[in-house]
C-alpha positions as CSV (number, residue, x, y, z in Angstrom):
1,X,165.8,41.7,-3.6
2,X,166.3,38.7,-1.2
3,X,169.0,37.9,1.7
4,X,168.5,34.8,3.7
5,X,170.7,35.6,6.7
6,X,170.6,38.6,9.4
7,X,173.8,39.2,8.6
8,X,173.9,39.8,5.0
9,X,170.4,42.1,6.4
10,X,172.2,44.4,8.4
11,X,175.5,44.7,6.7
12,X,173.8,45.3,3.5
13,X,175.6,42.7,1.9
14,X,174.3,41.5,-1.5
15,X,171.5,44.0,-1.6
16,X,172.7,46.8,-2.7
17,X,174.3,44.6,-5.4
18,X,170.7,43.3,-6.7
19,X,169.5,46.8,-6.5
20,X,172.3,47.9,-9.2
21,X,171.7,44.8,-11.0
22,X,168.1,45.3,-11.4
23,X,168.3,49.7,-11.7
24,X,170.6,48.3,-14.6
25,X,168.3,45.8,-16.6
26,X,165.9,48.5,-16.2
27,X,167.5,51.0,-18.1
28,X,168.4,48.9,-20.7
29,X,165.0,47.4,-21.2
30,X,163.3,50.4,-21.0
31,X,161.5,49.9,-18.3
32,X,160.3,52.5,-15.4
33,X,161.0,51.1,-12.0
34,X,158.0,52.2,-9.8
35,X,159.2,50.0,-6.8
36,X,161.6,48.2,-4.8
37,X,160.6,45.4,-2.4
38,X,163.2,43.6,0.1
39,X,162.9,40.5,2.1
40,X,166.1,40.8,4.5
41,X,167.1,38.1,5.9
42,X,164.6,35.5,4.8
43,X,165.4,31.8,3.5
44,X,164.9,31.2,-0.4
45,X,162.7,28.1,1.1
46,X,159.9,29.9,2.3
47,X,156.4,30.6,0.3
48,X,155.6,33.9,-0.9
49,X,153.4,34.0,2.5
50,X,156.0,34.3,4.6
51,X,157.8,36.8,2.4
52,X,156.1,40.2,3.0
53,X,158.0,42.0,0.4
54,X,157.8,39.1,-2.3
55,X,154.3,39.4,-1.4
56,X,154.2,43.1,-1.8
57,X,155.4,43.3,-4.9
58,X,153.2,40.5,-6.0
59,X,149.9,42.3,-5.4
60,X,151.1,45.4,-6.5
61,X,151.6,44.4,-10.1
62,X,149.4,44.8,-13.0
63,X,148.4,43.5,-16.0
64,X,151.7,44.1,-18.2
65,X,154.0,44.9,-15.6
66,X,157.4,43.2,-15.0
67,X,158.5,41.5,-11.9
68,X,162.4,41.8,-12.3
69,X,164.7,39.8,-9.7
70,X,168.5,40.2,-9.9
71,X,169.3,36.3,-10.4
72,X,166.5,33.7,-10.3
73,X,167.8,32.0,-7.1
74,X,167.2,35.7,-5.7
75,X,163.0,34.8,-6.2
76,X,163.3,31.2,-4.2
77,X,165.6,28.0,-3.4
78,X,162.5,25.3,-3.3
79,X,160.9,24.3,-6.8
80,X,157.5,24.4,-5.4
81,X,157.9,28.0,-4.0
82,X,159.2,29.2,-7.2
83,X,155.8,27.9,-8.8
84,X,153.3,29.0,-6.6
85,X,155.1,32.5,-7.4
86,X,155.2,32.3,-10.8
87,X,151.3,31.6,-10.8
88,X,150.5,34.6,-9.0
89,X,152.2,36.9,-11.0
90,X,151.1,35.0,-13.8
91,X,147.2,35.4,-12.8
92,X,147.9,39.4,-12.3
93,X,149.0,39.5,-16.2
94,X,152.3,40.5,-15.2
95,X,155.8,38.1,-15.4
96,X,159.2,37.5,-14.3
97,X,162.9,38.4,-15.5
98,X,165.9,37.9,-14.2
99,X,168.4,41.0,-14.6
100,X,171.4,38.4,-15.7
101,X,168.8,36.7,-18.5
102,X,168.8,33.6,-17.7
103,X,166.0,32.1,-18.2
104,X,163.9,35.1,-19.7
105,X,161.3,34.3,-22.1
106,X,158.8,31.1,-23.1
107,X,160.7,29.8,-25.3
108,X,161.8,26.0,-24.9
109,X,165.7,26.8,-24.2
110,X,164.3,29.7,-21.8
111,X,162.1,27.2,-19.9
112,X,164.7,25.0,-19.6
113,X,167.5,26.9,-18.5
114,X,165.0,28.1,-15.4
115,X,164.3,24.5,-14.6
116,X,168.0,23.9,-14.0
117,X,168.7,27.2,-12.4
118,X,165.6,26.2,-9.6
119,X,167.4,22.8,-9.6
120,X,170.8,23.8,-8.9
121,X,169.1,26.8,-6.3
122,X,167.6,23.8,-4.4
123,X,171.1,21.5,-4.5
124,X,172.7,24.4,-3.2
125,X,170.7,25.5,-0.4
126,X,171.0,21.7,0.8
127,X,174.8,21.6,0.1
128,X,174.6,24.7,2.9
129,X,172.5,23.1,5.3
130,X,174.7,19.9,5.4
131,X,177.3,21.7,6.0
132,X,176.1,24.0,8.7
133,X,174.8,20.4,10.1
134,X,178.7,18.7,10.3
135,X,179.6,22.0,11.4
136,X,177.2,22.1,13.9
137,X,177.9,18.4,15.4
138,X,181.6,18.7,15.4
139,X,181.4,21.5,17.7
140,X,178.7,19.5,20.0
141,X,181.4,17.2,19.9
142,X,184.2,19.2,20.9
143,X,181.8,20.4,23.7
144,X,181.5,24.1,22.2
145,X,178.3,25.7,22.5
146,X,176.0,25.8,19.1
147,X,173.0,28.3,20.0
148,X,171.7,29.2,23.2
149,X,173.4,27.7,26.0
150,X,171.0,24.4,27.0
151,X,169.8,23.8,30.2
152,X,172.8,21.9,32.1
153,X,175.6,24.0,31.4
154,X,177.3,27.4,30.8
155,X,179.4,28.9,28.7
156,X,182.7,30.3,28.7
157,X,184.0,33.2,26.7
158,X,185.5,31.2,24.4
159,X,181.9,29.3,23.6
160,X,183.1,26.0,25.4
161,X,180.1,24.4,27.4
162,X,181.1,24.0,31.2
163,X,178.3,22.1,33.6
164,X,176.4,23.4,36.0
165,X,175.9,21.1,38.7
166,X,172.6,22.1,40.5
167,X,171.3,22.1,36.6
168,X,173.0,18.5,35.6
169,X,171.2,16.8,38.6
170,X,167.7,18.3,37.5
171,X,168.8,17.3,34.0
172,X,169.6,13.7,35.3
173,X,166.1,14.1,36.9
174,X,164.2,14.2,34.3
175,X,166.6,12.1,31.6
176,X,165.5,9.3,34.1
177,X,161.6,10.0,34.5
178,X,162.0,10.2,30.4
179,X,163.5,6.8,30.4
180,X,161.0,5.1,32.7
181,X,158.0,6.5,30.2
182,X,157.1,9.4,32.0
183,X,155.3,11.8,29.5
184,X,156.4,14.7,28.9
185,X,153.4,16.5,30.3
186,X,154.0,14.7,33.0
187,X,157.5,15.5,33.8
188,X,157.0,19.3,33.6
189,X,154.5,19.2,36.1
190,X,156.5,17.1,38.4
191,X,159.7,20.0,37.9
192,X,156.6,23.2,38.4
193,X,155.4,21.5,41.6
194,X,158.7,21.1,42.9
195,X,159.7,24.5,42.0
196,X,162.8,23.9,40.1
197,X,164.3,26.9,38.3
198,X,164.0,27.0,34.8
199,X,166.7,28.4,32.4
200,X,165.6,31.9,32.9
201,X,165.0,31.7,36.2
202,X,161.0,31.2,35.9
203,X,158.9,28.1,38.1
204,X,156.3,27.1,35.3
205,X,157.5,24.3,33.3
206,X,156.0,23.4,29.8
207,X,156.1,19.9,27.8
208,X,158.0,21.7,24.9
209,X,160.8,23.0,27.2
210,X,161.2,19.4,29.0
211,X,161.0,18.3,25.1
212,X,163.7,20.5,23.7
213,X,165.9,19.7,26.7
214,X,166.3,16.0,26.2
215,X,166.7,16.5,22.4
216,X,169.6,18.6,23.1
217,X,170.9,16.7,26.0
218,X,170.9,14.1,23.6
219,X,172.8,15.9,20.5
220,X,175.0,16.8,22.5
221,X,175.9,13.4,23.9
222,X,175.9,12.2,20.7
């Protein structure tokens, strides 16, 4: 069973449903469920590698056994994840069914339908992410905070970004070092050996700090 956000993870919500789903198929089928693996709060994008219960379950199986996910989209939202899966059950002699049936078998109509439910699992995971994207820009653009508060301003309790001025003239700082081709490397050690504050508070600058700073400077004046 699969959720890909931490809320769905702590709430619960969804899993329990796959559980039933699957506990359901089971009984029907005949099979003895020996098992139940969970990746909480884990994208459908991401290889079996970076799924420990997808990969769990995988290298418990044996020859005959039956990998059984509650919808297909439930084993993975990118075409070449879903493959590489499939291949390593596959090489343990075991295979995969969905507890709705969709998909289940080798038969030409069953291979088919799977190919259009990993299509339509991949158009709508970006459907998702283009909309969490014009969601995200249109509150940068109403000045709302999106994420941690970046380095140049605060936050009310309403999530509305307010400047900090001892931050924006550091900010302006190194926006112009940045703009005269000052590296990046550069830049940090010119802010560590003047002993500007970080963020947090710390006096060590890195190159991927002074990096993620401009890039959200610049979303955010976008």
């Amino acid at each position: 069973v699969r959720v890909s956000t931490d809320h769905q993870a702590d709430s619960g919500l969804g899993l329990a449903a796959q559980v039933a789903a699957i506990e359901s198929y089971a009984k029907r089928a005949g099979h003895t469920i020996t098992a139940c693996h969970t990746d909480a709060g884990i994208s459908g994008a991401a290889g079996i590698e970076d799924r420990p219960g997808l990969a769990a379950a995988v290298a418990g199986l044996r020859r005959g056994d039956v990998l059984v996910v509650a919808k297909r989209c439930r084993l993975g939202r990118d075409q070449l994840a879903v493959l590489m899966i499939e291949r390593a059950v596959a090489k343990r002699g075991a295979t995969i069914v969905s507890a709705d049936g969709v998909g289940n078998g080798d038969d030409a109509a069953s291979v088919f339908m799977k190919q259009v439910v990993d299509a339509a699992s991949v158009y709508e995971r970006n459907l998702i992410k283009a909309r969490t994207k014009a969601a995200l820009a249109a509150k940068r653009k109403a000045g709302q905070l999106t994420g941690e508060v970046p380095f140049g301003w605060t936050a009310d309790a309403a999530g509305n970004l307010i400047e900090v001025a001892d931050e924006q003239v550091v900010l302006g700082r190194i926006m112009a070092c940045r703009a005269a081709g000052v590296s990046l490397r550069k830049i940090a050690a010119i802010l560590t050996q003047s002993g500007v504050a970080t963020k947090k508070g710390g006096t060590v600058w890195a190159h991927t700090t002074v990096k993620s700073i401009i890039e959200r400077a610049a979303a955010l004046a976008a």
